[in-house]
C-alpha positions as CSV (number, residue, x, y, z in Angstrom):
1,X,56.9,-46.2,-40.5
2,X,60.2,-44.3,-41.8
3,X,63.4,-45.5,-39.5
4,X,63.6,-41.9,-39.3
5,X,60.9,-38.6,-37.5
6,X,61.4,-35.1,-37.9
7,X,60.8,-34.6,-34.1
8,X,63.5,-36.7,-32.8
9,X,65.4,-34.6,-35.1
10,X,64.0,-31.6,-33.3
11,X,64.4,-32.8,-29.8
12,X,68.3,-34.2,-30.7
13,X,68.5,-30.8,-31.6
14,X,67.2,-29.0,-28.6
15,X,68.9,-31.4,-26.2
16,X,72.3,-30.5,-28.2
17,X,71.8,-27.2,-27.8
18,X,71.0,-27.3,-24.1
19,X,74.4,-29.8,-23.2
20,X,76.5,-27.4,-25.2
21,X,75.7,-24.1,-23.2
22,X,76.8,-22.9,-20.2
23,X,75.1,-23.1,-16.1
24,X,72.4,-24.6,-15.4
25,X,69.2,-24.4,-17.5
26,X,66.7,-21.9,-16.2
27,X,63.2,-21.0,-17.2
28,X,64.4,-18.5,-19.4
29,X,66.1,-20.5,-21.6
30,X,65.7,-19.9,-25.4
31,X,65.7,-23.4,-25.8
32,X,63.1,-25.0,-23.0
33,X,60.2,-24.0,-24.1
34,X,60.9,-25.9,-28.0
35,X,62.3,-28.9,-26.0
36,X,58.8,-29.1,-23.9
37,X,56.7,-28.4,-27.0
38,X,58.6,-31.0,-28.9
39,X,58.2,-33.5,-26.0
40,X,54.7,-32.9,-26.1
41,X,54.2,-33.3,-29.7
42,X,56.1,-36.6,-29.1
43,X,54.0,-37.7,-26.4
44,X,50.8,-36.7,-28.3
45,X,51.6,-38.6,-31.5
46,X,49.4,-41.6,-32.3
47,X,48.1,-41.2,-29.1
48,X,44.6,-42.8,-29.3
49,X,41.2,-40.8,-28.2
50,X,38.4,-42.1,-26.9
51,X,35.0,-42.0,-26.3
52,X,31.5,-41.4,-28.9
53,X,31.9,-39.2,-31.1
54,X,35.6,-37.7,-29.4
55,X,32.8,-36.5,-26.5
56,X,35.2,-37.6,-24.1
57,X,39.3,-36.3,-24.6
58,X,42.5,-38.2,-23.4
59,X,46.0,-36.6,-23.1
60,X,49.2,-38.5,-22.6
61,X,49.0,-37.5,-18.7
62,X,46.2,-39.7,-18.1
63,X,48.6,-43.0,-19.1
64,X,51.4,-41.5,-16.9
65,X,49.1,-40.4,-14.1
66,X,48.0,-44.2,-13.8
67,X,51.6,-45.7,-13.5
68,X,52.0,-45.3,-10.1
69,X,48.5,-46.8,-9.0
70,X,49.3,-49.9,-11.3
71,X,50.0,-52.4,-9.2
72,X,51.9,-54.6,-11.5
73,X,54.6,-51.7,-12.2
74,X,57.0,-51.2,-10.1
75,X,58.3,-47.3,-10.5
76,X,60.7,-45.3,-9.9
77,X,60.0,-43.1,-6.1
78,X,61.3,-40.2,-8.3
79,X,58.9,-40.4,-10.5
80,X,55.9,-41.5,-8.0
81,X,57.0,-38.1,-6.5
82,X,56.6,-36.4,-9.4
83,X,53.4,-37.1,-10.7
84,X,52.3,-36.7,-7.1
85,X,53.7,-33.0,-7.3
86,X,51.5,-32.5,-10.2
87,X,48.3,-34.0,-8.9
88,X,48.6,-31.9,-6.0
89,X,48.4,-28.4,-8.0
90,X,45.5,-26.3,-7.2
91,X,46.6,-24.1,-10.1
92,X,46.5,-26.8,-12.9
93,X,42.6,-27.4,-14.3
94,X,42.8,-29.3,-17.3
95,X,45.6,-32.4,-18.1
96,X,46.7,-30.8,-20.6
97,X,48.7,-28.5,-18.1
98,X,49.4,-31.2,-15.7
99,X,51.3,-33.1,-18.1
100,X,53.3,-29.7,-18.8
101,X,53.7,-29.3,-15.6
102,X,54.7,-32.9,-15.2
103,X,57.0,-32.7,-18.4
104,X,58.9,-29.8,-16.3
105,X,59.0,-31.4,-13.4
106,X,60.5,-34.5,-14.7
107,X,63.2,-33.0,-16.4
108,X,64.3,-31.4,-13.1
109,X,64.0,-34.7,-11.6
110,X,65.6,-36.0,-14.1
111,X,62.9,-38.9,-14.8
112,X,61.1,-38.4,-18.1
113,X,62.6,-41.5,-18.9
114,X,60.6,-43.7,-16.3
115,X,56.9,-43.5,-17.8
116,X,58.3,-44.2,-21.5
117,X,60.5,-47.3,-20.2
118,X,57.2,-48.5,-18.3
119,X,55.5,-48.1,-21.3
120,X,57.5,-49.7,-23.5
121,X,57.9,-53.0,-21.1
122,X,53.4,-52.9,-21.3
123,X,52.6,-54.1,-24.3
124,X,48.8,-53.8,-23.3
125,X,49.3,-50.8,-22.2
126,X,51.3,-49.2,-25.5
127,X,48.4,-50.8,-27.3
128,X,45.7,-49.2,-25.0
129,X,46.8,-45.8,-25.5
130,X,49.3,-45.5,-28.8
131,X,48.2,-46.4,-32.5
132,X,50.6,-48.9,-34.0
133,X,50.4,-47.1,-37.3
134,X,51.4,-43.7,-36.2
135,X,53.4,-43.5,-32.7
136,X,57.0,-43.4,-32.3
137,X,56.8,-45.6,-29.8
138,X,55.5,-48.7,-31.4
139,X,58.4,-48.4,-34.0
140,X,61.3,-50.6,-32.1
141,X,64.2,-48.4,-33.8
142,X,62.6,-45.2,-33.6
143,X,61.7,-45.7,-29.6
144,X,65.0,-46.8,-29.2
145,X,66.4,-43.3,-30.8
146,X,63.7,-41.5,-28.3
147,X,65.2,-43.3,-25.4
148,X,68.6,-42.6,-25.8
149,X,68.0,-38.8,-26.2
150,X,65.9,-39.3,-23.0
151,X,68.9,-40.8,-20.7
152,X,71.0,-37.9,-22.3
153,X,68.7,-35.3,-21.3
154,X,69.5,-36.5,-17.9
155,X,73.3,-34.8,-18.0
156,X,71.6,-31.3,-18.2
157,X,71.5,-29.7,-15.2
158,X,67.4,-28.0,-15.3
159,X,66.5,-25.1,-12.5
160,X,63.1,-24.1,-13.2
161,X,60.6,-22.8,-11.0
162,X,57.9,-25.8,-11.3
163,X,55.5,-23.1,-8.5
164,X,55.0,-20.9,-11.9
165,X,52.6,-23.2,-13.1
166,X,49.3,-21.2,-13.7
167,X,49.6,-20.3,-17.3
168,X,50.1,-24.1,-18.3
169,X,46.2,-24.9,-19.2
170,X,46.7,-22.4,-21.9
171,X,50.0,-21.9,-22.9
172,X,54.0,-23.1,-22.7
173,X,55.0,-19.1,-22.0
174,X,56.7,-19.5,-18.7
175,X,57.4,-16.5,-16.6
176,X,60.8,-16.8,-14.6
177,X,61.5,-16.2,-11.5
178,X,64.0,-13.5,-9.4
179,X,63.1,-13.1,-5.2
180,X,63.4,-10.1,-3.5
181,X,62.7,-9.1,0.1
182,X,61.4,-5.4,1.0
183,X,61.4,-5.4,4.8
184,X,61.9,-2.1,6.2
185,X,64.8,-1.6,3.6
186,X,65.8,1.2,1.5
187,X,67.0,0.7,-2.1
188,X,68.5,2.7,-4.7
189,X,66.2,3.2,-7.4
190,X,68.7,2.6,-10.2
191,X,69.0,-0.6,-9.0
192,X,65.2,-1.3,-8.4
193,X,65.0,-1.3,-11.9
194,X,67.3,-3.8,-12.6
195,X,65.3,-5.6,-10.3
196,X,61.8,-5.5,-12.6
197,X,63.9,-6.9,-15.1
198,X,61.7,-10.6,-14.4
199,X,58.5,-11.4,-15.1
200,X,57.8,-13.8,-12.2
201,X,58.4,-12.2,-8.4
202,X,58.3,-13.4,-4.3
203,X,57.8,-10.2,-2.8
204,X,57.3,-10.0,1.2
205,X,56.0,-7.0,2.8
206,X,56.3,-5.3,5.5
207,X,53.0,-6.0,7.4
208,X,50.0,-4.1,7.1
209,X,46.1,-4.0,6.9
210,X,45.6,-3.8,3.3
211,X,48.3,-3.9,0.4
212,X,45.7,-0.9,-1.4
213,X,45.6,-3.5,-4.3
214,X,41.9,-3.6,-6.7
215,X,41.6,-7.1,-7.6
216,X,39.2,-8.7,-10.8
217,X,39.2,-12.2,-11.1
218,X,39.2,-12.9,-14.8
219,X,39.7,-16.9,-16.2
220,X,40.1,-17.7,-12.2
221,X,43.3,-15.7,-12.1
222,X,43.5,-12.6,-9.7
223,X,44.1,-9.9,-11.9
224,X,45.3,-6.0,-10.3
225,X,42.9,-3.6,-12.3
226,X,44.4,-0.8,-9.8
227,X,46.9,0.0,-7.5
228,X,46.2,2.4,-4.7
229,X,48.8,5.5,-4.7
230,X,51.0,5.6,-1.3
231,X,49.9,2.1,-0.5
232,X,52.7,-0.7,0.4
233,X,52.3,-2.1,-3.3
234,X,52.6,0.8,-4.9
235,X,56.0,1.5,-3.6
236,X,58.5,1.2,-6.1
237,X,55.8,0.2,-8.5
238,X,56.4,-3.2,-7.2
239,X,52.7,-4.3,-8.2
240,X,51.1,-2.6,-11.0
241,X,48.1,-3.1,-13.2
242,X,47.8,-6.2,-15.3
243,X,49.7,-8.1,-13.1
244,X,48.2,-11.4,-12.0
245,X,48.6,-12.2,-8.2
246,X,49.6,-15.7,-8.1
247,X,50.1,-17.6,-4.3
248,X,49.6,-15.0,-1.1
249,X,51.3,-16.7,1.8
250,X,51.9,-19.9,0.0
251,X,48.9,-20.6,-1.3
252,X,47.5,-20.9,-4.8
253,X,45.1,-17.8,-5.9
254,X,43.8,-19.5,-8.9
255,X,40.1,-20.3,-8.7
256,X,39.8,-19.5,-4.8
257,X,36.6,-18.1,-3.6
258,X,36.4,-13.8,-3.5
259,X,36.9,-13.6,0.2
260,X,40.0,-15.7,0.3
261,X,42.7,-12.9,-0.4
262,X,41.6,-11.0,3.0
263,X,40.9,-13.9,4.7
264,X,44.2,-15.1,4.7
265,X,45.7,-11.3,5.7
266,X,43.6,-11.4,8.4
267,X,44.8,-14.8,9.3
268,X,48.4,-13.5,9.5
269,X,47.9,-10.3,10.4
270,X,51.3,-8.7,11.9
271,X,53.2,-11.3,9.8
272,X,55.5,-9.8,6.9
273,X,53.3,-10.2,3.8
274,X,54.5,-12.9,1.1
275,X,52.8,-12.5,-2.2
276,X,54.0,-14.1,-5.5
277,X,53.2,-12.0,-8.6
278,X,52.9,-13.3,-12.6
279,X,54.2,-9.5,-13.9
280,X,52.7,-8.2,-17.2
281,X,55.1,-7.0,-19.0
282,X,58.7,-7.8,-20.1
283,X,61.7,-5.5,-19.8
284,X,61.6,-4.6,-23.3
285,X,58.0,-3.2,-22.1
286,X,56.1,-6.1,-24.7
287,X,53.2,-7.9,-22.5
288,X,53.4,-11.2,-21.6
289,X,51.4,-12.7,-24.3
290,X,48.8,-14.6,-21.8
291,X,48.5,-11.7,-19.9
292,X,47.6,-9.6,-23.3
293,X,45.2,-12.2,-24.5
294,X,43.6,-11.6,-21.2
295,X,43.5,-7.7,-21.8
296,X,42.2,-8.0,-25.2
297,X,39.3,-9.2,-24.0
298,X,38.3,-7.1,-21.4
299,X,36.2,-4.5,-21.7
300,X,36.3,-1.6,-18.9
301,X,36.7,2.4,-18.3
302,X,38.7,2.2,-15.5
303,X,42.0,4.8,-16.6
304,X,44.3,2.7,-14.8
305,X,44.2,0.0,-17.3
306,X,43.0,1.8,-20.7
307,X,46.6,2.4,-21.9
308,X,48.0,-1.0,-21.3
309,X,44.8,-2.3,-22.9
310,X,45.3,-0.3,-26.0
311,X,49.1,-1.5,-26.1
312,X,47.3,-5.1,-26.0
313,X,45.4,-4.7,-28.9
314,X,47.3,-2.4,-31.0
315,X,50.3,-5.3,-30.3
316,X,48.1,-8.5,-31.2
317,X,49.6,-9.4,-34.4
318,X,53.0,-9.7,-32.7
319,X,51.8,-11.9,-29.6
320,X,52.6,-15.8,-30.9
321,X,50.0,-17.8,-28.4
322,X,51.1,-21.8,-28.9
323,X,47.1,-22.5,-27.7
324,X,44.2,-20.5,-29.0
325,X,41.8,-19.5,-26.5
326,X,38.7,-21.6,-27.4
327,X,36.7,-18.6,-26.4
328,X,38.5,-16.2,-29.0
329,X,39.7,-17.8,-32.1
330,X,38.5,-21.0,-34.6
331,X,40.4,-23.9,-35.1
332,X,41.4,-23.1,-38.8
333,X,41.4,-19.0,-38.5
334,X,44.3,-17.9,-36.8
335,X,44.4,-14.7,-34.8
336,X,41.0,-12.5,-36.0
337,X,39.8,-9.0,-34.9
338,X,38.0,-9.6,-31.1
339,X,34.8,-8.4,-31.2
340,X,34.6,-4.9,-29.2
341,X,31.0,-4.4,-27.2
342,X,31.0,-0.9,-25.5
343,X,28.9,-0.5,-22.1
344,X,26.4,1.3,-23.6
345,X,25.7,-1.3,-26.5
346,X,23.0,-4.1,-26.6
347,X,23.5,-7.0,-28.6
348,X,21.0,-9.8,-29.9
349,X,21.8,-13.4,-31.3
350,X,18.9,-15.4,-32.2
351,X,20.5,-19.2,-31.7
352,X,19.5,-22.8,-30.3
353,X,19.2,-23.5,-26.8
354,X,20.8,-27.2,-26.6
355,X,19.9,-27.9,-22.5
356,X,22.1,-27.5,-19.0
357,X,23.9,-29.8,-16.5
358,X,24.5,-29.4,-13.2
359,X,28.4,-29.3,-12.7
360,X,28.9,-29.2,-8.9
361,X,31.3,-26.8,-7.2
362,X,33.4,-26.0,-9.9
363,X,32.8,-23.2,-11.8
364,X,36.3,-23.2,-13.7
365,X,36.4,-23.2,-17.6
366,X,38.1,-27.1,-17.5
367,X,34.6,-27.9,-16.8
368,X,32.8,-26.7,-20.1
369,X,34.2,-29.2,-22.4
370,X,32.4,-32.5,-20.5
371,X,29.5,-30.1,-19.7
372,X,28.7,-29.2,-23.0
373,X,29.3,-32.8,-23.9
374,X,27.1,-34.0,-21.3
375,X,24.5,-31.9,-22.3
376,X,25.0,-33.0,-26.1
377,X,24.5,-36.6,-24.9
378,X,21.6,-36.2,-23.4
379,X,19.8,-33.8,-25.9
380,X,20.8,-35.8,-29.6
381,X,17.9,-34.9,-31.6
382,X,17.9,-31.4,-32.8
383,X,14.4,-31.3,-33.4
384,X,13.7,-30.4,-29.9
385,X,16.3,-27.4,-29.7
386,X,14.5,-24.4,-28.6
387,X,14.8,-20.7,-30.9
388,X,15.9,-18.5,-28.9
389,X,17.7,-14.8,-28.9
390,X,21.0,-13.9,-26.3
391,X,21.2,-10.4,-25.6
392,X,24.3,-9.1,-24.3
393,X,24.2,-6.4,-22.6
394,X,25.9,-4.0,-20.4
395,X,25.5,-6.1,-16.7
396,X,23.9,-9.6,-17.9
397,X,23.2,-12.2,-20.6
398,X,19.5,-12.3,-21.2
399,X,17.8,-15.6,-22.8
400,X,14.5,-15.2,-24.5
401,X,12.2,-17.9,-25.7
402,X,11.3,-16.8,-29.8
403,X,8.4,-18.8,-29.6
404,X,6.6,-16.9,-26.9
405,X,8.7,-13.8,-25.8
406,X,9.3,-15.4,-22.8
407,X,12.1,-14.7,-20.6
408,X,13.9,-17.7,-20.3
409,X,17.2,-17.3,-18.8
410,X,18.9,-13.9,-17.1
411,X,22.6,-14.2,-15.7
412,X,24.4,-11.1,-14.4
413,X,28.1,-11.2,-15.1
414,X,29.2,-11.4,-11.8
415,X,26.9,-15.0,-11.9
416,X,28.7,-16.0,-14.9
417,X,32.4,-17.8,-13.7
418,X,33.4,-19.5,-17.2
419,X,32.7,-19.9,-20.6
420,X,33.8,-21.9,-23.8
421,X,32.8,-24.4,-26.5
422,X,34.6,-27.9,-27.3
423,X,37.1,-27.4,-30.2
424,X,35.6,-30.6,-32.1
425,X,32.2,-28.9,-31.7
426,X,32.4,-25.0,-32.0
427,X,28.8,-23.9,-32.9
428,X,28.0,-25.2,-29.7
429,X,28.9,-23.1,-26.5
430,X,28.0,-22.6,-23.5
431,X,28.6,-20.6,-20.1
432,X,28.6,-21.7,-16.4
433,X,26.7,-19.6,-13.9
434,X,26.1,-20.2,-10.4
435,X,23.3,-19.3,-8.2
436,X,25.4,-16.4,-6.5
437,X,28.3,-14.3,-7.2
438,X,30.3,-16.8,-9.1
439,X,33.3,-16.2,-6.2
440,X,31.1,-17.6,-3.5
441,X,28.6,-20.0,-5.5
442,X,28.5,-24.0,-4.1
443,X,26.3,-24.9,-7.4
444,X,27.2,-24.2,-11.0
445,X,25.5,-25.1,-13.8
446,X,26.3,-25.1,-17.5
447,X,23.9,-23.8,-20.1
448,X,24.7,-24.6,-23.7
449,X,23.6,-23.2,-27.2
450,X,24.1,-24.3,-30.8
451,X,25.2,-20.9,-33.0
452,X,24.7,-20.6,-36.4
453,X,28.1,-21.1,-37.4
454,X,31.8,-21.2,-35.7
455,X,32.2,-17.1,-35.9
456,X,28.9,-16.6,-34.5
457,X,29.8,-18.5,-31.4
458,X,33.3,-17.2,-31.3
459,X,31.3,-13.0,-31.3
460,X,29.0,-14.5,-28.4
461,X,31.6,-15.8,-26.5
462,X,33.9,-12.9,-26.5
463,X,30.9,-10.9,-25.7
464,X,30.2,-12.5,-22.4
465,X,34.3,-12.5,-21.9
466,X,33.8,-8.7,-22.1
467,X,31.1,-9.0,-19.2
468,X,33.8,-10.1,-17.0
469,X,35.7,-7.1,-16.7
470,X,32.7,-4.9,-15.6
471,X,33.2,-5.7,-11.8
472,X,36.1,-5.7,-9.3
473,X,37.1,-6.1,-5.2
474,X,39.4,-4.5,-3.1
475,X,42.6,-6.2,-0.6
């Protein structure tokens, strides 16, 4: 291996940049959200899958999540801390974004350091988890470089907001954060708007029975699809449309059940109302480029969000994702037109149906990737795939047997929580359904079909996406 690697390059870079400017560094920061990704990319290199057939993924969080429990390292309380933090996040699926979230937290706590050094000292465990031929961090001068840019990173002064954590499954796109307090308060609407300046908000409330907000819940987030007018949340247009409600009184909203938002108001009722919000657009009026993906997707009627759906699409080629949505896009394709369905349209696919797994009481999309390996595992000969046709169509996913015209599986979309195909696999797909209304269902199970080819899947998939936005609650 070269004495030298383009990404320390990168990073020395970044971490120049950072020392040299002035105040702390905030999540806003032109600069974090390279540094992370060139952390990552760092962190990622050489690092060693495993598992038949790449049926079973590992990311450099597993390694660091395991330090800690390791009883023949001693670690830093810092850092135990840390990865404790990020084991305890109800809003993090995947470990893809608890090692982002663990990448920002360590940098605030100034301990990135501490799971490289352990690693380093482990030479079983560097050879467990890092190719020799390929990893920065099996080359003595090159880890050495890596280190030294680590302990410098610790002389910059990080203030981020680790709570905003509920994009990282997907994406590094960080909203940041501003507070503000409306309690019986008046403010001058000039100022107000200097206020929506931030995409990331605590709001607390004035109490009441209802905050007049309609709530979807789309990829587990709580998404407004309408905002009642002369309602506490509609003052100021504090909360509007495409926003994502993020913790309500503390808590996480990710992936809770659809009774959970009103159960907790009636739990505090006569208590000021704290809500954190993911807002959807910047100040420039450009969408935050999760948030957009989201819309692009969604297919509804309701006028409340048909213009900033429009802007969505008509704006797609200027949205920069860092991870494509497994649902939407191919590995090797880049951004491609999303498949529109309108209410009124049927659609048929005839495909393979592969088999199902039961995957407990998670619905969320994390789960797809093992489920739809699972499934492959146990169903290796393709001679017994069964023909069948999908039909998508305005209120549920219809499976029919070729064969013999039978009716072999019907879903409505309020049934279906998630769905998604493996990126080393993407003919096959599959979606999770429960045996109620996804929000309240104890038992999922995964169902899983082999396409015809990568864009087929990538149509049928957006297709049932679309089925998401068809119904909505009220808080």
């Amino acid at each position: 291996m070269s004495v030298s690697d383009p990404l320390l390059k990168k990073l020395k870079g970044f971490i120049y940049e950072l020392r040299t400017g002035e105040g702390p560094v905030e999540d806003e920061n032109t600069y974090l959200k390279p540094l992370c990704e060139t952390i990552e990319e760092i962190l990622r290199k050489g690092l060693k899958t495993s598992g038949m057939f790449r049926l079973s993924k590992k990311d450099y969080w597993h390694w660091i999540d395991s330090l800690p429990n390791n009883s023949n390292i001693r670690v830093n309380p810092i850092f135990s801390m840390a990865v404790e933090y990020v084991r305890s996040s109800k809003k993090l699926k995947t470990a893809q974004g608890r090692g982002r979230l663990f990448i920002r937290s360590a940098l605030q706590k100034k301990v990135l350091s501490v799971p490289l050094e352990q690693i380093l000292k482990n030479q079983k465990l560097l050879e467990q988890w890092y190719d020799p031929t390929e990893s920065i961090l099996h080359n003595e001068i090159l880890s050495e470089i890596l280190m030294s840019l680590l302990f410098e990173a610790t002389e910059i002064q990080f203030d981020l907001n680790t709570r905003n954590s509920s994009f990282l499954d997907e994406t590094w796109y960080i909203s940041w954060r501003r507070e503000y307090k409306f309690v019986l308060m008046r403010i001058d609407v000039t100022k107000m708007y200097l206020l929506f300046l931030q995409r990331y908000r605590d709001y607390e409330f004035v109490p009441c029975d209802n905050l007049g907000v309609h709530v979807n819940y789309i990829s587990n987030r709580a998404f407004v699809i309408a905002v009642d007018e002369n309602s506490v949340a509609s003052e100021y247009h504090r909360i509007q449309p495409g926003d994502i409600l993020d913790e309500l009184y503390g808590e996480a909203l990710k992936g809770v059940k659809q009774g959970r938002i009103p159960s907790l108001l009636r739990q505090n009722k006569g208590w000021p109302i704290t809500l954190s919000v993911i807002k959807c657009k910047y100040k420039d009026g450009r969408l935050f480029p999760p948030i957009a993906e989201m819309l692009r997707c969604m297919d509804t009627d309701l006028p409340s969000l048909s213009s900033i759906i429009k802007h969505a699409r008509e704006n797609k080629d200027k949205v920069d994702l860092n991870k494509k949505p497994p649902h939407a896009v191919l590995p090797e394709d880049g951004y491609k037109d999303v498949p529109i369905q309108t209410p009124e349209s049927r659609a048929r696919y005839r495909v393979q149906y592969v088999g199902k797994t039961h995957v407990g009481q998670d619905g969320s999309m994390c789960q797809i990737e093992n489920a739809v390996a699972t499934v492959l595992s146990n169903n290796p000969d393709h001679r017994f795939y069964q023909d069948v046709d999908v039909e998508l169509g305005e209120t549920e996913v219809i499976t029919t047997i070729v064969e013999t015209n039978q009716e072999k599986l019907r879903h409505a979309y309020p049934l279906i929580s998630s769905c998604g195909r493996r990126e080393d696999s993407s003919q096959y797909f599959g979606y999770i359904a429960g045996e109620t209304t996804c929000t309240m269902s104890k038992d999922f199970i995964c169902y899983v079909f082999k396409a015809n080819c990568d864009n087929e899947a990538r149509i049928l998939l957006c297709g049932i996406a679309q089925g998401f936005g068809r119904t909505h609650w009220f808080v």
